[in-house]
N, C-alpha and C positions, 0 to 999 in steps of 0.2 A: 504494500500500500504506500500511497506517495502521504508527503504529510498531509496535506489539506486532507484527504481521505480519513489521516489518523484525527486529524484535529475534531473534523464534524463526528469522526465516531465517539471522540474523547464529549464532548460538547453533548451529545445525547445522551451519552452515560450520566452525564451529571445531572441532564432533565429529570431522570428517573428517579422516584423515592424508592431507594434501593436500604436497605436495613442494613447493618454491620454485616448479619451474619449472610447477604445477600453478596457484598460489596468481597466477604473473604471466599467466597465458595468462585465467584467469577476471578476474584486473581489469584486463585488458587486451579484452578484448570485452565488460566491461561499461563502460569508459570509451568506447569507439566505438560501442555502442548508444545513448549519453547525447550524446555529440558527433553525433552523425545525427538526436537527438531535439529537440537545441537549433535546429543546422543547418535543420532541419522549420519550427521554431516561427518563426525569422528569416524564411523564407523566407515565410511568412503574413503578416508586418508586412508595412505598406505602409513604402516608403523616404521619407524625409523629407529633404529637399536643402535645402538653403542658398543664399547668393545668391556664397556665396565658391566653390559647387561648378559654376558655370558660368562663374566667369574663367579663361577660357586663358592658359596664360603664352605668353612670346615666344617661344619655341621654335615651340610649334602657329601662332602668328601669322606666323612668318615666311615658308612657302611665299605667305601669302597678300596680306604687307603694300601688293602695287605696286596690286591691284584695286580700282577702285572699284566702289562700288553700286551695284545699278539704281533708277529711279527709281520710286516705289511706284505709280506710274499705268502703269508699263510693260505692255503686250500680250504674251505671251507666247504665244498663239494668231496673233496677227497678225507675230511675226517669226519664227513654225515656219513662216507658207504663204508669207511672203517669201524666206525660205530654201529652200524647198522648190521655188519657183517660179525662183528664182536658177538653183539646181541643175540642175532638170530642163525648164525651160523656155523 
């Protein structure tokens, strides 16, 4: 809405004998129309991370601190039909 728009609509609201509890229910569902409009608008951004939003603290590290890594040339195909062959074989 341009302002003149807003203004005649502010200007009618005021004509009206509107009661407290009339006056908090209307800016009260128009502040949660606006907060769902923003909510919307957020949710279209793309998220932008950091390189601080991927350190774990030691909390999250601690189930895992005794494990070591595998090695990056590991088979993972080759130790599912070793395992499978262990098992079943």
């Amino acid at each position: 809405m341009n302002a003149v728009s807003l203004n005649s609509l502010w200007t009618y609201l005021q004509s009206l004998t509107l009661t407290t509890n009339n006056k908090k229910w209307l800016a009260d569902h128009l502040y949660e129309a606006a907060k769902e409009e923003t909510k919307a608008a957020k949710a279209g951004e793309r998220l932008q991370l950091t390189t601080e939003d991927f350190i774990l603290s030691t909390d999250m590290l601690e189930p895992i601190k005794d494990i070591t890594p595998l090695p990056a040339d590991y088979d993972f195909d080759k130790a599912r039909i070793d395992y499978l062959m262990q098992k079943y074989g």
